[in-house]
N, C-alpha and C positions, 0 to 999 in steps of 0.2 A: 278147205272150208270146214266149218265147226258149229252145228247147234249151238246158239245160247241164250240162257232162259234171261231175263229182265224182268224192270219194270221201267216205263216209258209215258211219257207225257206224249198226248196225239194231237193235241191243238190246247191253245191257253185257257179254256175256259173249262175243260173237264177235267175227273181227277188222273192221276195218275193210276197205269195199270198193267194188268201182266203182259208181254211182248217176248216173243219169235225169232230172232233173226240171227245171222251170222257172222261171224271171226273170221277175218282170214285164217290162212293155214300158215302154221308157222315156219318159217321162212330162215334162212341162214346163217341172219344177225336179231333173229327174233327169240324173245322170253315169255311162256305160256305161264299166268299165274292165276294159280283157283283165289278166287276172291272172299276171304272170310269175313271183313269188316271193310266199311264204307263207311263217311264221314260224311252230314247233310250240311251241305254250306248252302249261305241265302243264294250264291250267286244261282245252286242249284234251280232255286224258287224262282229265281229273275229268270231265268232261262225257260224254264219249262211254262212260264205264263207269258212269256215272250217281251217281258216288259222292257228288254234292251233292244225289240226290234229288230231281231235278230237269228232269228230259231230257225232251227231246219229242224220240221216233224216227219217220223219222229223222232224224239230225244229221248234219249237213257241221259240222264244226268248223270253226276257220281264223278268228282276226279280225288276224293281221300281214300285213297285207298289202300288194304295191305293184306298180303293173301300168303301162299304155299306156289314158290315153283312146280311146276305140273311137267315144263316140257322145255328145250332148248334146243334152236338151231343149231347145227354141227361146226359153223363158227363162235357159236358164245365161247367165252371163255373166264368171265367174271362169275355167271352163275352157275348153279347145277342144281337139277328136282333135289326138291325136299328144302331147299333156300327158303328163309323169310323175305320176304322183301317188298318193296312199296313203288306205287304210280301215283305221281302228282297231277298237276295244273297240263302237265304238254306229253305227249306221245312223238314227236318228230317234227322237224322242222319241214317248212314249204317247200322249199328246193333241197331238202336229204343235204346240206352244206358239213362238210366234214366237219369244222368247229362244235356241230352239233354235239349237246350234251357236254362240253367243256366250260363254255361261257354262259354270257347272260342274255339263253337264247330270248326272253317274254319281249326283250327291246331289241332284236335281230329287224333290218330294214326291210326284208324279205317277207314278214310275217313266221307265225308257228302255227304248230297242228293243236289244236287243244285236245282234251281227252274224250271229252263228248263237246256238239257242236261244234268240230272239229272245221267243216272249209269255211266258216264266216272268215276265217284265216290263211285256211292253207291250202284251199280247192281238193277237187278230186272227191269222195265218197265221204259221205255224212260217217262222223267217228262216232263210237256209242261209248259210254262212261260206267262206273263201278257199280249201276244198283244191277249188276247182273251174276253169274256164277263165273266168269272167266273174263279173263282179257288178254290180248295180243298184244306187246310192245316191243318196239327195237330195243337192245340191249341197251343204249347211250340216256335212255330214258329209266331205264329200272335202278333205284334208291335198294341203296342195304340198308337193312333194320338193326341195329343192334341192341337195340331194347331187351326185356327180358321176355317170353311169351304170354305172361302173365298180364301182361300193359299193352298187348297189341290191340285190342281195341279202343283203347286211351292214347295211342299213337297217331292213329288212321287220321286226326283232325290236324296233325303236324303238317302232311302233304299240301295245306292249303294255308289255314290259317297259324302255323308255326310258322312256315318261309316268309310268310307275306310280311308277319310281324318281326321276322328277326331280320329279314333283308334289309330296310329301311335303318334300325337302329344300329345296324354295322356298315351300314351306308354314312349313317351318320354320326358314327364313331362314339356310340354311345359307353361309356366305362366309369371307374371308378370317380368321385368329386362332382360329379353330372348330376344338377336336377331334373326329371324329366318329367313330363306329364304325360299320362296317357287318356284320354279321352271315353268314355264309353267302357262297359263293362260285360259284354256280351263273347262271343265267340271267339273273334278278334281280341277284343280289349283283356279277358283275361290270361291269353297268352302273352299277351305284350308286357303286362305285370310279371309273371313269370319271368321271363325271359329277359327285360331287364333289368329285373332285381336282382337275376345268374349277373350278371355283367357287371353288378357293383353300381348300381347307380340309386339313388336316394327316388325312389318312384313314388308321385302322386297319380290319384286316380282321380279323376272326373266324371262324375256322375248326377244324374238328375233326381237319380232314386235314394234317399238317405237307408233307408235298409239296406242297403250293398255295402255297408262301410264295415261291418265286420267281414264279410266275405273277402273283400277286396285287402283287408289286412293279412288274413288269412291266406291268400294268394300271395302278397309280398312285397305291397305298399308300403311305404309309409308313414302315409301321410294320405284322407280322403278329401276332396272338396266337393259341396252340391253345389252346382251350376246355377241350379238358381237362386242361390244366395247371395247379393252383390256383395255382403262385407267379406264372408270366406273367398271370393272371385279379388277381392279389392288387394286383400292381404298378400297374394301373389303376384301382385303388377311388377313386370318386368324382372323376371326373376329366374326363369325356365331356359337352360342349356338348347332344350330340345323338348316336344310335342310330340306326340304321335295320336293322331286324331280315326279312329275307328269305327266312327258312328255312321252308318248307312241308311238315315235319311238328310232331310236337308234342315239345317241349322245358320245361326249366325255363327259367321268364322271369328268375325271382329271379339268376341266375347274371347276368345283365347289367345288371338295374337298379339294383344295388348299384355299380354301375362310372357312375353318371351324376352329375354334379355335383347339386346342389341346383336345383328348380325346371327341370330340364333333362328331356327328353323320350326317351322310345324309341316309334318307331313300329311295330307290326305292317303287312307289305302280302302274308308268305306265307299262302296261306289252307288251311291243312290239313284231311283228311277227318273228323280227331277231333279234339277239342277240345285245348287245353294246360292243362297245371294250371295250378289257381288260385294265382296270384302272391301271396308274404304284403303282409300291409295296413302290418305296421309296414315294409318296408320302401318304403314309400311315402310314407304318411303324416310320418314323422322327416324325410326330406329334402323333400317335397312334390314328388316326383319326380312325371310324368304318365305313363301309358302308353296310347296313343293308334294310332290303326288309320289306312288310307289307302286308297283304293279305284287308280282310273286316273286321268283327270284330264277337263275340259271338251275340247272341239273348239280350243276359245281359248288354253291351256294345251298342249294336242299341238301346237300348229301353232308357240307361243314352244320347247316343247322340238328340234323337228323343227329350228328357224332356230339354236338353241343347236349342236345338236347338227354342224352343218353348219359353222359359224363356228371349233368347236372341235376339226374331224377328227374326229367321233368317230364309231361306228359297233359292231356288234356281232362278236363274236368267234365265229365262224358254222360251221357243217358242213355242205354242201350235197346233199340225199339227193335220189332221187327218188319219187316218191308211191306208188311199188308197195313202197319199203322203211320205209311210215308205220308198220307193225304193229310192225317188229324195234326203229325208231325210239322207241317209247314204252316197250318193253321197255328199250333201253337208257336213256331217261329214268329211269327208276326206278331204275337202279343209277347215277346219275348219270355216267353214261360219255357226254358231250358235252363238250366245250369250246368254246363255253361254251350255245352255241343251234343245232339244228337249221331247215332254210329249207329247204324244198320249193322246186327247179326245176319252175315249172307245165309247160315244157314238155314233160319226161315223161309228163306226163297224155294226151296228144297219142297214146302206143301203150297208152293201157293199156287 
């Protein structure tokens, strides 16, 4: 077992704060990595205020993460101290099932371990997440970086919202000739821009805020729509390859599914605290359009998007705080005042 210093949510209503606790010891098939940067995802915020109903206190949030090899069981044999390398969304599967870290454990029947709030899934000891100085993972779980060291903090948001957004669009074969929409222009949404404008696809953005439309070009649009405009909404009817919808609160769907060609798809991956209204049937049903959900991706899948992302300069558009301004940080989450993702320097954690 292992000191490690955090910061931890202790019930939903107060802020987050400094915490105490332990790491296993590293183990045969395990990888010790000092954690330099952490990536704030909302799910962080849903979690730590329990709005999924779901929390085991207390919680270290944190699954973007990318640090320094520290330490390596005596069977690793993929890393060794002094390695870059990254923890995503999962630390291990429920039943340790050998496919682990091959496939696409987030949909395994079994359940998976997540990185923090770890048994709402996979039972056994509440897991703790990145806003700490260290972390313990089996090897099958640890991501190569191959990034330059200069963009590791511009990396750390790939672990969550790069996989989430590339899994879906090579789920749904998104490439060259393809219109696609992407929805929402926040953490999510502007790697989804990124990522498939890499893929050769003709990317519009959706947005409610017309000041994002140079940004969003910028990003690698192109082409912006405001949502609330019904004649730019109008000009699009039925026309879209593919959707990829990112917005985590609750919206009408109908306002975009009407813009998808026939037999074409829109993916939900924001996950909001209430539910969204129920989409009508006819219009589904007349075009055979799908409306379809996405989680994060396999360990197999993060590591093609991590080597994608590398190949292609790409990286997250990042605000770098430190760990004693995580509480102002989630308030400004909420008012969406980031561009585009907050990334904890762990080493602040160091005076706190």
């Amino acid at each position: 077992m292992s000191t490690t210093i955090g910061y931890a949510a202790f019930d939903p209503s107060t802020p987050l704060a400094p915490h105490t606790f332990s790491r296993r010891a590293v183990g045969p098939n395990d990888v010790q990595i000092e954690i330099l940067f952490c990536g704030v995802c909302h799910s962080d915020l849903h979690t730590a205020r329990n709005e999924w109903h779901n929390t085991l206190y207390p919680s270290v949030p944190g699954h973007e993460i990318v640090g320094r090899v520290s330490a390596v069981g005596e069977s690793v044999n993929r890393f060794k101290v002094g390695d870059i390398a990254g923890v995503g969304c999962l630390v291990d599967s429920c039943q340790s099932c050998p496919s682990c870290g091959e496939g696409l454990e987030q949909y395994c029947e079994n359940g998976f371990v997540g990185t923090y709030n770890g048994p709402a899934f996979g039972g056994g000891e509440n897991t703790f997440g990145g806003y700490s100085d260290n972390i313990v993972v089996n090897e099958k779980f640890v991501l190569r970086i191959s990034h330059t060291e200069d963009k590791l903090a511009a990396v750390a948001p790939l672990l969550c919202a790069g996989i989430t957004t590339y899994s879906p669009l090579r789920q749904w074969k998104v490439g060259p000739g393809q219109k696609v929409g992407v929805v929402g222009l926040g953490g999510l949404g502007h790697m989804a821009v990124k990522i498939a404008n890499a893929m050769g696809a003709h990317v519009v953005l959706f947005t409610t805020s017309p000041d994002k439309k140079e940004d969003a070009l910028r990003l690698g649009a192109s082409e912006v729509v405001v949502s609330k405009n019904q004649d730019e909404m109008s000009a699009h009817l039925n026309s879209f390859d593919f959707i990829l919808n990112t917005v985590a609160a609750p919206h009408n769907l109908d306002a975009f599914l009407s813009l998808l060609k026939r037999d074409a798809t829109m993916t939900l991956v924001g996950a909001p605290a209430s539910p969204h209204p129920s989409p009508s049937v006819f219009g589904l049903i007349f075009k055979r359009r799908r409306l379809a959900g996405s989680l994060i991706g396999g360990i197999a899948e993060t590591q093609e998007m991590l080597d994608f992302c590398a190949e292609h300069n790409i990286v997250s558009d990042i605000e770098m705080i430190d760990i004693q301004t995580i509480n102002e940080a989630y308030e400004r989450m909420l008012k969406s005042d980031v561009k585009y993702r907050f990334v904890i320097d762990m080493a602040s954690l160091k005076s706190a």
